[in-house]
C-alpha positions in Angstrom: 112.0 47.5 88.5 109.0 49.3 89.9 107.9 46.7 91.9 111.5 46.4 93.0 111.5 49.7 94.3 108.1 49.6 96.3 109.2 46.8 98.1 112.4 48.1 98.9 110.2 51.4 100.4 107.9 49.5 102.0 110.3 47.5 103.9 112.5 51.0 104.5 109.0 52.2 106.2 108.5 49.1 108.3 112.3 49.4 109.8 111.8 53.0 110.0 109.0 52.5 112.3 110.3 49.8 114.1 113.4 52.0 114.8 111.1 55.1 115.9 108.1 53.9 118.1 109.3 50.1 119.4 106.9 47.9 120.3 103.7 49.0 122.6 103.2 52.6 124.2 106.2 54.1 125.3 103.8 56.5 127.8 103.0 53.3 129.5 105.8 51.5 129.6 107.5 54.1 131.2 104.8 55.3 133.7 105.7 56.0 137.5 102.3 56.0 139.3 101.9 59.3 142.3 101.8 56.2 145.6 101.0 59.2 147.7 98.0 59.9 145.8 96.6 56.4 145.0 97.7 55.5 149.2 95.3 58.7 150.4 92.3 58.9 152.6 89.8 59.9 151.8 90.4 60.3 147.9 91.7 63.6 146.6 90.7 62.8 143.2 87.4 61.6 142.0 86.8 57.9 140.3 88.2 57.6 136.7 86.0 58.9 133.8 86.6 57.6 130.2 84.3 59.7 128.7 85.8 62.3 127.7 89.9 62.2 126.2 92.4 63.4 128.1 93.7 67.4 127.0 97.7 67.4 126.2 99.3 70.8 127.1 102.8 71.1 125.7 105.3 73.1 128.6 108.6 74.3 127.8 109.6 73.3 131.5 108.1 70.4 133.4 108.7 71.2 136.5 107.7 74.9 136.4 104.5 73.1 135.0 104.3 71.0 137.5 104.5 74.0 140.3 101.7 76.2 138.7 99.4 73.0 138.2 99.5 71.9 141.6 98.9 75.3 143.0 95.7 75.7 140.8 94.1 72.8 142.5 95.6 69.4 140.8 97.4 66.8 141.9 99.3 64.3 140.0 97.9 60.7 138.9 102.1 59.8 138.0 104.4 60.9 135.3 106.4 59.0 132.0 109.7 59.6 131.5 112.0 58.3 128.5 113.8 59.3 125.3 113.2 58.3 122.0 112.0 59.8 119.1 108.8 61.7 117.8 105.5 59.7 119.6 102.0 59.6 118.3 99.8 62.0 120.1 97.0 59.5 120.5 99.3 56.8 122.2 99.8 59.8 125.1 95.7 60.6 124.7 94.4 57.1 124.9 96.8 55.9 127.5 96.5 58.8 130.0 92.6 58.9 129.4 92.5 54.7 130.3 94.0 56.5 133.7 91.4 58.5 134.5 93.6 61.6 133.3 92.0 65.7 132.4 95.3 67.0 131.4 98.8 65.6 130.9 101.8 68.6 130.7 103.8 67.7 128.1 107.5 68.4 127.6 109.5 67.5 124.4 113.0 68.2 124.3 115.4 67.5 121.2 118.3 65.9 121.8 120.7 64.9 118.7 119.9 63.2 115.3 121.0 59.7 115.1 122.4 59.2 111.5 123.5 55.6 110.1 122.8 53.2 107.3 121.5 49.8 107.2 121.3 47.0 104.7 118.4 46.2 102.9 118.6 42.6 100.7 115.9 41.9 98.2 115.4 39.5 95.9 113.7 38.9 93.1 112.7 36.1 90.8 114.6 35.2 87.1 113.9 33.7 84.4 115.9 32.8 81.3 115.1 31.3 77.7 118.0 29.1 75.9 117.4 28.0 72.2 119.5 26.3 69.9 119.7 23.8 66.9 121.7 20.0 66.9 123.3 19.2 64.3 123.5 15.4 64.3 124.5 12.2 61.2 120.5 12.2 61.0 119.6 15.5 60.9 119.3 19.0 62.3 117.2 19.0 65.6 116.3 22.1 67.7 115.6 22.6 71.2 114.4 25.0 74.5 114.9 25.1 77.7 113.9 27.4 80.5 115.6 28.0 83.5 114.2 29.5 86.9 116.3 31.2 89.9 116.2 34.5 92.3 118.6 37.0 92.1 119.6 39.0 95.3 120.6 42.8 95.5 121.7 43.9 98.8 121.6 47.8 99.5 122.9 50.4 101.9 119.7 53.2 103.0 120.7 55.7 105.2 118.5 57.1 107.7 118.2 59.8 110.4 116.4 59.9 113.1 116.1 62.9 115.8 115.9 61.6 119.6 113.8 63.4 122.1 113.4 63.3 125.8 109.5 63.0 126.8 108.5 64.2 130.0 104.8 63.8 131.0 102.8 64.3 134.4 99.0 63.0 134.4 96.5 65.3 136.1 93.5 65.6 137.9 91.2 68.0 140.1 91.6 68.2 143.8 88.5 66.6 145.0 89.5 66.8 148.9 91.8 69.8 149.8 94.9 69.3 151.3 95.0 69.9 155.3 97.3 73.0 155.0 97.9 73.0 150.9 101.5 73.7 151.5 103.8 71.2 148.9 106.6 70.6 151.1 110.0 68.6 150.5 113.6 68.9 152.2 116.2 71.0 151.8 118.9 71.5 149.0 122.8 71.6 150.2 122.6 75.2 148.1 119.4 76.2 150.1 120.7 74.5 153.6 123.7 77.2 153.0 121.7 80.1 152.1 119.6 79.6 155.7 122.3 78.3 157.1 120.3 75.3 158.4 119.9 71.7 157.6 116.7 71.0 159.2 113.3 72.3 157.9 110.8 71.2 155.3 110.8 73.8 152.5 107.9 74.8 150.6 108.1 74.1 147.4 104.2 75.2 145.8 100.9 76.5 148.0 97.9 75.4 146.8 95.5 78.1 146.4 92.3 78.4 148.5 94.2 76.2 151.0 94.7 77.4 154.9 98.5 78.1 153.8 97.5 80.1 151.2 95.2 82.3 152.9 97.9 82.7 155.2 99.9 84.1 152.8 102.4 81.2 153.3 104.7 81.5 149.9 106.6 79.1 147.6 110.6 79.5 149.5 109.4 79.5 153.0 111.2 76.9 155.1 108.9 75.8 157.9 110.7 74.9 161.4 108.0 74.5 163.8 104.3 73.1 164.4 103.5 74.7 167.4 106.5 74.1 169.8 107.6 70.9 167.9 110.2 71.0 165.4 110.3 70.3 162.0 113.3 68.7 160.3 112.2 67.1 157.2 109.2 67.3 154.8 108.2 63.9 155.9 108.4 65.6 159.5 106.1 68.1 158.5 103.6 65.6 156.8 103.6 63.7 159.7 102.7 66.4 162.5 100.5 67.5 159.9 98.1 64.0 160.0 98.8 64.5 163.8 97.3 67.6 164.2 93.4 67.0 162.4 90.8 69.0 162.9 93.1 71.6 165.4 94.4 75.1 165.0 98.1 75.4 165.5 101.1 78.0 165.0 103.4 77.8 161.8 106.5 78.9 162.8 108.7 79.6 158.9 112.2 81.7 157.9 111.3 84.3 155.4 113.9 86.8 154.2 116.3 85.6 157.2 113.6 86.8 159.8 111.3 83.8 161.8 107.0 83.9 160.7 104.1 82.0 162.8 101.0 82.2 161.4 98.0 80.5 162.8 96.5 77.8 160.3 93.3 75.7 161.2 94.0 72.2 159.8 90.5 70.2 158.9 89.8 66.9 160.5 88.8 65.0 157.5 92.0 65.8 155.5 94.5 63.3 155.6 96.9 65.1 152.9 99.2 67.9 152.8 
């Protein structure tokens, strides 16, 4: 009965596992590489070292993470997104650091508990002794016989298993800084009502030490013009942006209700934001 039971844990465990990890690295099955970053020239981050594992920072919001990282100076190799349940910590290390990956921000969210029962059959060998005597017009004769067969026991093992939504972005240094560090995208219908605009490329994170930054450009600023050219999209902007290398022009931005220009120098070998 002993044995019965191990078996019956050890095949408990084995569908357990099964049920909680699947099959191969969730992390990289369910990575979304950063084409902006991998498309860029000249490089903003340098080649991939293996070296050294990759650092896991768990975040209570991703993309608050996400803001402050980028504004200290890294940029984003690509993100995993999925739910299931708890995942080793070395499948996120060893798959992030075969990226090239310093730091991955980490956010793990409970969900619910999945409860249910599933059934388990075992079986298990038999054997079984008959003995008698024959009573026959000669004589009294006695005889044995052995029989062999498998006897199955089918059971019901509940389980429960908590379900989480994993949220990753891979980082690394800035190697190349970005032409006017200024993290731009378009506009939200809330935000296109509060400036009462549709058109505009809002910034979304300044990247410190950047020509925006020193300009005291700040996160909530909605860029209009470069120079006397408008801006109506943060693909706009990025655009007049690669346009403009190696010049000094005018940043015309809403603050507060109220139009800004600050004058930004834009490097010639920068070919990013």
């Amino acid at each position: 009965m002993a044995s019965m039971n191990r078996v019956i844990s050890m095949a408990f465990c084995l569908f357990c596992c099964q049920f909680m990890f699947g099959c191969g690295n969730n992390f990289k099955r369910f990575y979304t590489p950063n084409q902006s970053v991998l498309k860029s020239q000249p490089p903003v981050m340098s080649a991939p070292s293996h070296e050294t594992d990759m650092e896991v920072v768990y975040v209570d919001s991703i993309q608050t993470a996400a803001r402050e990282w980028a504004r200290n100076q890294y940029v984003p190799l690509g993100s995993s997104t999925f739910e299931a349940s708890l995942q080793p910590e070395s499948s996120l290390i060893r798959f992030g650091t075969s990226l090239g990956a310093t730091h991955a921000t980490y956010d793990r969210t409970y969900l619910r508990t999945n409860r249910g029962v599933v059934p388990l059959t075992t079986t298990n060998p038999t054997t079984s002794y008959t003995t008698g005597t024959i009573q026959t017009s000669s004589g009294t004769a006695t005889y044995s016989e052995t029989t062999y067969g498998t006897e199955t026991t089918t059971r019901m093992m509940p389980y429960a298993i908590d379900r989480y939504r994993h949220e990753v972005i891979y980082w690394v240094p800035l190697t190349v800084m970005p032409a006017t560090g200024v993290w731009p995208r378009d506009l939200t219908s809330e935000e296109a009502t509060r400036f009462n605009r549709n058109t505009g490329a809002f910034v979304d994170v300044v990247v410190r030490g950047t020509p925006a930054f020193e300009a005291n450009i700040l996160s909530g600023d909605v860029i209009i013009r470069i120079d006397e050219t408008p801006i109506t999209s943060a693909q706009d902007y990025i655009d007049h942006v690669l346009a403009c290398r190696g010049r000094e022009v005018s940043l015309v931005f809403i603050r507060d209700g109220s139009e800004e220009t600050v004058l930004i120098q834009i490097s010639e070998e920068t070919t990013v934001e």
